[in-house]
Phi, psi and omega in degrees: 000154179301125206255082199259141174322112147041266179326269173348300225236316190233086170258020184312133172239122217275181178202145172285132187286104192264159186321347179247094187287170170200169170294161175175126161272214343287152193254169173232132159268132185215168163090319173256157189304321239277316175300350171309114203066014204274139207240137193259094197284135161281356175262329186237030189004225201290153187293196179252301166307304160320284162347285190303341210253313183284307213236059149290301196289329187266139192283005188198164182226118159220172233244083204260112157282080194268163344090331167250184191269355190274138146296137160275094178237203198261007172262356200227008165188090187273325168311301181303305182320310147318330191274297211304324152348316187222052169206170166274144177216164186202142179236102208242136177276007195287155265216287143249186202245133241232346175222139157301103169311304173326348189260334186256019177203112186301335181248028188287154146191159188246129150246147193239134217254107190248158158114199162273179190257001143292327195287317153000268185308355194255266200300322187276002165284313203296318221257337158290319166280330175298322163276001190275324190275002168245357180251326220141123193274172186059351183247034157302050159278139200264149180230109174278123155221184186280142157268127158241144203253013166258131185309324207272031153260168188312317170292158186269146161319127188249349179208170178222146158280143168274161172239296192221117167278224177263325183321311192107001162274115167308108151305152184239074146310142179256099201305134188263156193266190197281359176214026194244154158269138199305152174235152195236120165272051177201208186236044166246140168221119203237170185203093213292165198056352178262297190176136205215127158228155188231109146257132184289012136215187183278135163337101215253119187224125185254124127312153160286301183264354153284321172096009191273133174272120157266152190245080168264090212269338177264115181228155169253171197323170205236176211189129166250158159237083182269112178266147164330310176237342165204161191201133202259125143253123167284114175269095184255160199196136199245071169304276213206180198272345171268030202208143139254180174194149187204144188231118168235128172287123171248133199273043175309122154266128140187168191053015172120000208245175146219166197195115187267092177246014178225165142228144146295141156242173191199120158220162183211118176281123170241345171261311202308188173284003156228072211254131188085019171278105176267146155214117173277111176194141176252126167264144161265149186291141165264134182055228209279133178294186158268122201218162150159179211321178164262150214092351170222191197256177167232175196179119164218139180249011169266179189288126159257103160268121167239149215214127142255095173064204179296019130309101183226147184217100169254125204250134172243143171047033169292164183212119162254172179157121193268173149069058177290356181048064106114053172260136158255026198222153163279157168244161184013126183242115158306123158287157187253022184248334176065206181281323191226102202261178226261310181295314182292318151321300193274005188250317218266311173311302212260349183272341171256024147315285169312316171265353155254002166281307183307295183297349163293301183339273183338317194262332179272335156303312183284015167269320197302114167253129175286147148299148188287315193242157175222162212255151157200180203263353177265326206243179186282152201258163235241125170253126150247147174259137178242127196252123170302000000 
């Protein structure tokens, strides 16, 4: 295709997002060879196969949602405008996408793209050279598109907001501005019929290389990734204005089970003077994860700690559950404290003590023989003989 300027050519226009997002175009493609030459109908955009095919064919997908009302020109994303530069790109007027990268591609993801439309640009550059440098320059493909808040497009719904979980408790929203995403003031994060975690505070996180303690009491709507064998709950979370910060539960399934041993963090500086410096890191659970069938919950009221080097993330009094099978309720909770707990061992320790002092009793009163004959004022009195 003629390759026309940044500015000219990519004039997308957003709609403001409400918590239940969907896909919208028009969309830009970028990053794989598969686009070299590829000619665009204005009317039916890109073909359904030719789709299915790039991003089968690409080692990775990933999915850039934006939200806000700024155009995208070379003055509001000076950053993209370089990546687009030195890739093939095709610019389709189509409404939707007529196939889910996600159903073709084991390594598709979405991001949802928040903030002003410098920080915009600082994360879908940052978040895009990270996958190039983990799949392959060129075998990327990014996909920009819009969030719409009407149920009739072609993707399936990827997040939700919550109202209520089963505790029966209300979120506290913060109205959001033309280019922000909504904050959620508490510690749920739910998705509904998908995956619901509930903590009774917030979520506590010490960095390694900042050294900074986060309070992550403000989030924006939470987004699953359901996979076969593992599945993400997302978490964006609203520290400070030079920060993302994003937290994902990671799912392991298998043999009927499920099991949370992992979190990811993810932050990205978008303002200071190292603006697009991410720091990546999976913390592991210290001792047993949380895990339990599929179909019930899990529920602890100690403290869970995951941990890298100094990298901590502490969960207080929690309750979870991936794979609701369109349920909006926890179902059944396993506990992590389980049945025989440290007092009842020491209650059980001290009660079979107590019952083997009693059948010693017992047994030494039922030794005791009284004597056969008795003294009586008629008979004669009774001589014991006593032998040294």
């Amino acid at each position: 295709m003629t390759h026309l300027t940044l500015k000219s050519l990519i004039l997308l226009g957003s709609v403001l997002g409400s918590a239940v997002a969907h896909y919208s175009g028009p969309f830009l493609f970028w990053g794989v060879n598969d686009l070299k030459g590829v000619q665009v109908s204005a009317l039916e955009g890109l073909d359904d196969k030719f789709l299915r095919d790039m991003y089968s064919n690409a080692a990775a997908v990933v999915v850039f949602l934006r939200n806000g009302t700024a155009k995208l020109n070379d003055d509001n994303f000076p950053s993209f405008r370089k990546i687009i530069e030195r890739h093939e790109y095709v610019y389709s007027p189509q409404e939707e996408l007529s196939s889910n990268p996600l159903d073709y591609n084991v390594n598709a993801e979405i991001i949802n793209l928040v903030g002003s439309p410098t920080q915009q640009d600082i994360e879908l550059a940052a978040l895009y050279r990270d996958s190039t440098s983990n799949y392959g320059e060129r075998k990327v493909l990014g996909i920009l598109a819009s969030r719409w808040d009407e149920p009739h497009h072609g993707l399936h719904k990827r997040e939700a907001k919550s109202d209520e979980v089963s505790t029966g408790s209300s979120t506290s929203t913060t109205p959001a501005g033309p280019t922000e995403e909504p904050e959620i003031d508490d510690a749920i994060y739910d998705v509904p019929g998908k995956a619901l975690i509930y903590i009774s505070s917030a979520p506590v996180l010490t960095l390694n290389s900042t050294e900074e303690e986060y309070v992550l009491n403000k989030h924006t709507v939470a987004t699953y990734d359901s996979r076969e064998s593992e599945s993400k709950l997302i978490v964006t979370f609203k520290v400070e204005d030079a920060t993302k910060l994003t937290l994902k539960f990671r799912f392991e399934m298998d043999a009927g089970y499920w099991i949370m041993p992992k979190v990811d963090v993810f932050l990205i500086d978008t303002k200071s003077k190292d603006a697009g410096k991410m720091t990546d890191v999976t913390l592991e659970i210290d001792g047993d994860a949380p895990y339990a069938p599929m179909g019930f919950s899990y529920s602890c009221s100690k403290q869970l700690v995951f941990r890298n080097g100094s990298t901590i993330l502490t969960l207080e009094n929690i309750q979870v559950q991936p794979a609701l099978e369109g349920s909006t309720k926890f179902g059944s909770a396993w506990d992590c404290i389980g049945f025989t707990t440290v007092p009842i061992w020491s209650g059980l320790f001290v009660t079979s003590f107590m019952a083997i002092g009693l059948a010693l009793a017992i047994c030494a009163i039922l030794d005791i023989k009284p004597p056969n004959r008795f003294e009586s004022r008629a008979g004669k009195q009774l001589t014991f003989t006593i032998q040294e």
